[in-house]
N, C-alpha and C positions, 0 to 999 in steps of 0.2 A: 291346803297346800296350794301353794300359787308359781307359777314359775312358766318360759316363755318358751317356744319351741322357734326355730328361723328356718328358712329356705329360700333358696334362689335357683331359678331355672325352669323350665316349663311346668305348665301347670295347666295340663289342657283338657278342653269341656269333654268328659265321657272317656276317660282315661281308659286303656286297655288296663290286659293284668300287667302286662311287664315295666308299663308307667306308672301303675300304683307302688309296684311287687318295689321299684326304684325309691319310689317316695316315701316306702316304707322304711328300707333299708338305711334312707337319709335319717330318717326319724330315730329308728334303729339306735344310733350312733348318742345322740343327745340322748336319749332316756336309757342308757348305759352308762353315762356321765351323772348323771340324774343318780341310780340308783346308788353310785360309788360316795356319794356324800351323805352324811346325817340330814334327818333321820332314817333316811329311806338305808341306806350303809347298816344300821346298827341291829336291821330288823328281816334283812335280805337271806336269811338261811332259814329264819320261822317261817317267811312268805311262800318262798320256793326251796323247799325241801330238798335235797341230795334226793334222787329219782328210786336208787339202789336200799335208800335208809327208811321211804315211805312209799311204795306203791300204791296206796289209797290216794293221796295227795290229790287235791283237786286241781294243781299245781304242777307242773307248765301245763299248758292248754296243748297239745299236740293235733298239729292240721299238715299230712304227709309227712316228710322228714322234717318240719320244723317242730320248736318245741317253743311257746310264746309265753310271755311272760307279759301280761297287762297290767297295766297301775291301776286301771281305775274296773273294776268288774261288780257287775252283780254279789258274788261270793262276798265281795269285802260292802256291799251295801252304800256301794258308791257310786258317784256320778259327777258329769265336768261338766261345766261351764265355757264356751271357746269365745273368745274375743279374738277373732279375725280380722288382719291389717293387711290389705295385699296393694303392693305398689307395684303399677304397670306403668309400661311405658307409650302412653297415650292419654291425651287430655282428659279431665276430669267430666262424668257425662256418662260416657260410653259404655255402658254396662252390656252391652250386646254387639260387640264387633269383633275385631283383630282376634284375638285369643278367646273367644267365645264367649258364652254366655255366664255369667257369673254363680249362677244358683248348679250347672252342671258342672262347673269347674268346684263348686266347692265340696260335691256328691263324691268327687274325684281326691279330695282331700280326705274326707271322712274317712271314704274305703281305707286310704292308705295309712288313718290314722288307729285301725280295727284289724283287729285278727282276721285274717281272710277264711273262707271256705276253702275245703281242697280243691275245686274248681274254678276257682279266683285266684291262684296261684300260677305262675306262670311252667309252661308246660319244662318240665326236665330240671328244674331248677333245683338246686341243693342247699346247704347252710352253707356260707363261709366259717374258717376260724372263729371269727370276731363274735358270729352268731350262733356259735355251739357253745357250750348247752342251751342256752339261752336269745332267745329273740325279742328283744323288750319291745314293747309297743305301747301306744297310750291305752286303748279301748280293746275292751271285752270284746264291747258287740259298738255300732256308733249310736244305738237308743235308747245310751248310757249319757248322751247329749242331751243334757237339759234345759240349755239356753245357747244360743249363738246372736253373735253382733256381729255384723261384717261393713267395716271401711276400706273405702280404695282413694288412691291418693296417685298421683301421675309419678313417674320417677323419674325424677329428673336427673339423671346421668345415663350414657353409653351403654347399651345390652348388645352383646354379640349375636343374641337372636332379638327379633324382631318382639316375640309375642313372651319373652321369658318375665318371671313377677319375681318377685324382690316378698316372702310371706314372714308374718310374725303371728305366731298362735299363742295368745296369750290363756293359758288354763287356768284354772280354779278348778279343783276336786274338792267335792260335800261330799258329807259321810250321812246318811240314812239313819242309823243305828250306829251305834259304839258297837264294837265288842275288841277282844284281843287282836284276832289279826288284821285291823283296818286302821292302828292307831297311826299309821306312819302318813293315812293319808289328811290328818287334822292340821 
Protein backbone atom coordinates (compact mmCIF):
# COMPACT_ATOMS: atom_id res chain seq x y z
CA UNK A 1 0.00 0.00 0.00
CA UNK A 2 1.37 3.25 -0.82
CA UNK A 3 -0.02 6.61 0.00
CA UNK A 4 1.40 10.26 1.41
CA UNK A 5 1.00 11.80 4.80
CA UNK A 6 1.45 16.09 4.68
CA UNK A 7 2.33 18.71 7.42
CA UNK A 8 3.07 22.09 7.80
CA UNK A 9 4.15 23.97 10.90
CA UNK A 10 6.84 23.28 13.35
CA UNK A 11 8.90 20.50 13.27
CA UNK A 12 11.39 20.97 16.00
CA UNK A 13 14.96 19.10 16.81
CA UNK A 14 14.04 16.98 20.25
CA UNK A 15 10.26 17.64 20.35
CA UNK A 16 8.81 17.57 23.80
CA UNK A 17 5.64 15.23 24.34
CA UNK A 18 3.05 17.91 23.70
CA UNK A 19 4.82 18.55 20.20
CA UNK A 20 4.90 15.21 19.28
CA UNK A 21 1.34 14.34 21.29
CA UNK A 22 0.28 17.64 18.45
CA UNK A 23 1.98 15.90 15.55
CA UNK A 24 0.34 12.99 16.29
CA UNK A 25 -2.97 14.13 16.54
CA UNK A 26 -2.22 15.90 12.92
CA UNK A 27 -1.36 12.58 11.76
CA UNK A 28 -4.33 11.31 13.53
CA UNK A 29 -6.72 13.12 11.18
CA UNK A 30 -5.17 11.73 7.65
CA UNK A 31 -5.04 8.07 8.76
CA UNK A 32 -8.78 8.20 9.82
CA UNK A 33 -9.41 9.48 6.31
CA UNK A 34 -7.04 6.57 5.32
CA UNK A 35 -8.87 3.96 6.95
CA UNK A 36 -12.57 5.32 5.73
CA UNK A 37 -11.68 4.25 2.09
CA UNK A 38 -11.22 0.63 0.45
CA UNK A 39 -9.40 -1.42 1.16
CA UNK A 40 -8.63 -0.42 4.45
CA UNK A 41 -12.85 0.57 4.93
CA UNK A 42 -13.92 -3.04 3.95
CA UNK A 43 -11.66 -4.71 6.47
CA UNK A 44 -11.80 -2.02 9.46
CA UNK A 45 -14.17 -4.17 11.99
CA UNK A 46 -11.96 -7.65 11.38
CA UNK A 47 -8.74 -5.37 12.24
CA UNK A 48 -10.25 -3.52 15.40
CA UNK A 49 -12.79 -5.52 16.70
CA UNK A 50 -15.82 -3.87 18.84
CA UNK A 51 -13.65 -3.89 22.48
CA UNK A 52 -17.23 -5.34 24.14
CA UNK A 53 -17.42 -8.28 21.18
CA UNK A 54 -13.68 -9.49 21.72
CA UNK A 55 -11.71 -8.69 24.83
CA UNK A 56 -8.67 -11.03 23.74
CA UNK A 57 -8.26 -8.78 20.76
CA UNK A 58 -4.75 -7.68 20.36
CA UNK A 59 -6.58 -4.64 19.00
CA UNK A 60 -6.50 -1.17 19.97
CA UNK A 61 -3.29 -1.09 21.55
CA UNK A 62 -4.31 1.02 24.85
CA UNK A 63 -1.50 3.49 26.36
CA UNK A 64 -3.49 5.55 29.40
CA UNK A 65 -6.91 6.53 28.16
CA UNK A 66 -5.97 6.16 24.63
CA UNK A 67 -6.92 3.28 22.65
CA UNK A 68 -4.39 3.25 19.17
CA UNK A 69 -5.04 1.88 16.36
CA UNK A 70 -1.61 1.30 13.97
CA UNK A 71 -1.57 0.44 10.20
CA UNK A 72 1.44 -1.03 10.14
CA UNK A 73 2.49 -3.40 13.47
CA UNK A 74 4.44 -6.22 14.10
CA UNK A 75 0.84 -8.37 14.76
CA UNK A 76 0.08 -7.80 10.98
CA UNK A 77 3.95 -8.74 10.05
CA UNK A 78 4.35 -5.43 8.58
CA UNK A 79 6.49 -2.76 8.02
CA UNK A 80 7.04 0.87 6.06
CA UNK A 81 9.10 2.41 4.18
CA UNK A 82 9.27 6.53 4.58
CA UNK A 83 10.29 8.67 1.85
CA UNK A 84 10.78 12.15 3.59
CA UNK A 85 10.36 15.50 1.72
CA UNK A 86 10.62 18.51 4.20
CA UNK A 87 10.62 22.14 2.70
CA UNK A 88 12.06 24.81 4.80
CA UNK A 89 12.44 28.07 4.56
CA UNK A 90 16.15 28.59 4.24
CA UNK A 91 18.66 27.91 1.53
CA UNK A 92 19.48 24.57 0.25
CA UNK A 93 22.77 23.44 2.31
CA UNK A 94 21.88 23.90 5.74
CA UNK A 95 21.06 20.90 7.40
CA UNK A 96 22.14 22.18 10.77
CA UNK A 97 20.85 25.73 11.53
CA UNK A 98 17.59 27.64 12.02
CA UNK A 99 15.18 24.82 12.93
CA UNK A 100 17.74 22.37 13.93
CA UNK A 101 19.49 19.64 13.16
CA UNK A 102 17.67 17.37 10.72
CA UNK A 103 18.54 13.67 11.93
CA UNK A 104 16.73 14.98 15.63
CA UNK A 105 13.95 16.73 13.94
CA UNK A 106 13.17 13.59 12.17
CA UNK A 107 13.53 11.37 15.65
CA UNK A 108 10.72 14.03 16.35
CA UNK A 109 8.80 12.76 13.53
CA UNK A 110 9.07 9.09 14.11
CA UNK A 111 7.96 9.41 17.69
CA UNK A 112 4.95 11.25 16.60
CA UNK A 113 4.33 8.84 13.86
CA UNK A 114 4.38 5.56 16.76
CA UNK A 115 2.27 4.72 19.53
CA UNK A 116 3.69 6.58 22.41
CA UNK A 117 4.54 5.04 25.82
CA UNK A 118 2.34 6.30 28.80
CA UNK A 119 5.26 8.45 29.77
CA UNK A 120 5.61 10.11 26.32
CA UNK A 121 2.11 11.17 26.58
CA UNK A 122 1.66 14.37 27.54
CA UNK A 123 0.69 14.89 31.16
CA UNK A 124 -3.44 15.21 31.84
CA UNK A 125 -4.19 14.71 28.47
CA UNK A 126 -7.51 12.97 27.14
CA UNK A 127 -9.06 11.60 23.76
CA UNK A 128 -11.13 14.03 21.93
CA UNK A 129 -14.41 12.85 20.17
CA UNK A 130 -12.61 12.49 16.84
CA UNK A 131 -10.23 10.20 18.83
CA UNK A 132 -12.66 7.80 20.69
CA UNK A 133 -12.76 4.85 20.18
CA UNK A 134 -9.98 5.04 18.25
CA UNK A 135 -6.58 6.85 17.78
CA UNK A 136 -5.23 5.84 14.15
CA UNK A 137 -1.55 6.23 14.01
CA UNK A 138 0.97 4.86 11.34
CA UNK A 139 3.37 2.74 13.55
CA UNK A 140 3.31 0.13 16.23
CA UNK A 141 6.56 0.86 17.50
CA UNK A 142 9.05 3.32 14.65
CA UNK A 143 11.57 -0.17 14.37
CA UNK A 144 8.72 -1.03 12.20
CA UNK A 145 10.91 1.56 9.66
CA UNK A 146 12.74 -0.23 7.41
CA UNK A 147 14.02 2.35 4.99
CA UNK A 148 13.92 6.13 5.16
CA UNK A 149 14.96 8.74 2.40
CA UNK A 150 14.93 12.14 3.41
CA UNK A 151 14.96 15.34 0.95
CA UNK A 152 14.95 18.91 1.83
CA UNK A 153 14.29 21.49 -0.61
CA UNK A 154 14.06 25.68 0.46
CA UNK A 155 10.41 26.87 0.32
CA UNK A 156 9.89 29.18 -1.42
CA UNK A 157 6.98 31.17 -0.13
CA UNK A 158 6.02 33.27 3.15
CA UNK A 159 5.83 31.15 6.65
CA UNK A 160 4.43 33.03 9.64
CA UNK A 161 7.13 31.34 11.67
CA UNK A 162 10.50 31.53 10.79
CA UNK A 163 11.58 27.87 11.35
CA UNK A 164 8.07 26.11 10.43
CA UNK A 165 8.58 23.07 7.26
CA UNK A 166 6.17 22.45 4.73
CA UNK A 167 6.55 17.76 5.26
CA UNK A 168 5.41 15.05 2.89
CA UNK A 169 5.74 11.48 4.07
CA UNK A 170 5.55 9.39 1.42
CA UNK A 171 4.74 5.47 2.89
CA UNK A 172 5.04 2.17 1.47
CA UNK A 173 3.79 -0.76 3.82
CA UNK A 174 5.51 -4.49 3.07
CA UNK A 175 3.85 -7.28 4.42
CA UNK A 176 6.39 -10.04 6.04
CA UNK A 177 4.13 -12.87 5.72
CA UNK A 178 0.52 -13.09 4.24
CA UNK A 179 -2.02 -14.12 6.46
CA UNK A 180 -5.86 -13.01 6.87
CA UNK A 181 -5.64 -9.95 8.92
CA UNK A 182 -2.75 -8.08 7.00
CA UNK A 183 -4.37 -8.26 3.49
CA UNK A 184 -5.50 -4.62 3.64
CA UNK A 185 -1.82 -3.69 3.95
CA UNK A 186 -0.82 -5.35 0.16
Amino acid sequence: MKFTLHYRGKLPSNGSREEKHALREHFHIQLTELWSHPPLADIFSHVFPTPSLSSTSAFPIVVGPFSFAPLVSSLFWATAELEVVILRPEPPGRLITQGGDIDNRLKTLFDALSIPQTNQLPTGVLPTPDQSPLFHCLLHDDNLITAVSVKTAQLLEPTAVKNDVELLVNVRTEVKLWTFGNTHLG
